[in-house]
C-alpha positions, 0 to 999 in steps of 0.5 A: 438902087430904088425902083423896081429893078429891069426884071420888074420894069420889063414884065410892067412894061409887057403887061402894060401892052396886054388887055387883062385876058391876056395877062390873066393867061400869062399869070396862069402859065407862071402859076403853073411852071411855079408849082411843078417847080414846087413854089406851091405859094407863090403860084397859089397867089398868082393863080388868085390874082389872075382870077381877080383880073379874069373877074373884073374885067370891063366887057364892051356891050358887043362882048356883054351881047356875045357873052349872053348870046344875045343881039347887041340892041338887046343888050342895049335895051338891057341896059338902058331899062336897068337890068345890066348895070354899067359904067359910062367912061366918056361916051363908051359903056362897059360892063363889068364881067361879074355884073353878066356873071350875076345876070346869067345865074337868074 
């Protein structure tokens, strides 16, 4: 029998309804049980993909703003001057969290 299996197509059909925060948290939660479990690996690997998720994830310009503590029509001017790059899918803006990581450090 081909496919992922009803364990696998019920965890993707969870995560599919999930933003990535939340599924980066849930992947942290397994890592863990998985180590006092002693999966030491495994969980070494989950704990690396749910970093991945955290670190890419696509912040809206309200969220980019909150996360710098800064107005919104700051982060705006941020933008549109080139200092907080992003990317344009249809007419929403969204940058990416490594980009404020980055812009934060300076």
């Amino acid at each position: 029998m081909g496919g992922v299996g009803f364990l696998g197509a019920t965890v993707l059909g969870t995560l599919s309804k999930m933003n990535a925060a939340s599924i980066a948290s849930r992947l942290y939660e397994l890592a863990g049980a998985l180590q006092e479990r002693g999966y030491h690996p495994v969980a070494a690997e989950l704990r690396d993909l749910a970093n991945e998720i955290r670190d890419n994830r696509l912040l809206t310009v309200a969220e980019a703003a909150e996360y710098l503590q800064i107005e919104y029509t700051e982060a705006m001017d941020l933008i549109r001057s080139g200092d907080i790059p992003y990317v344009q899918i249809g007419k929403h803006i969204r940058i990416n969290i490594r980009e404020l990581l980055e812009l934060k450090r300076r």
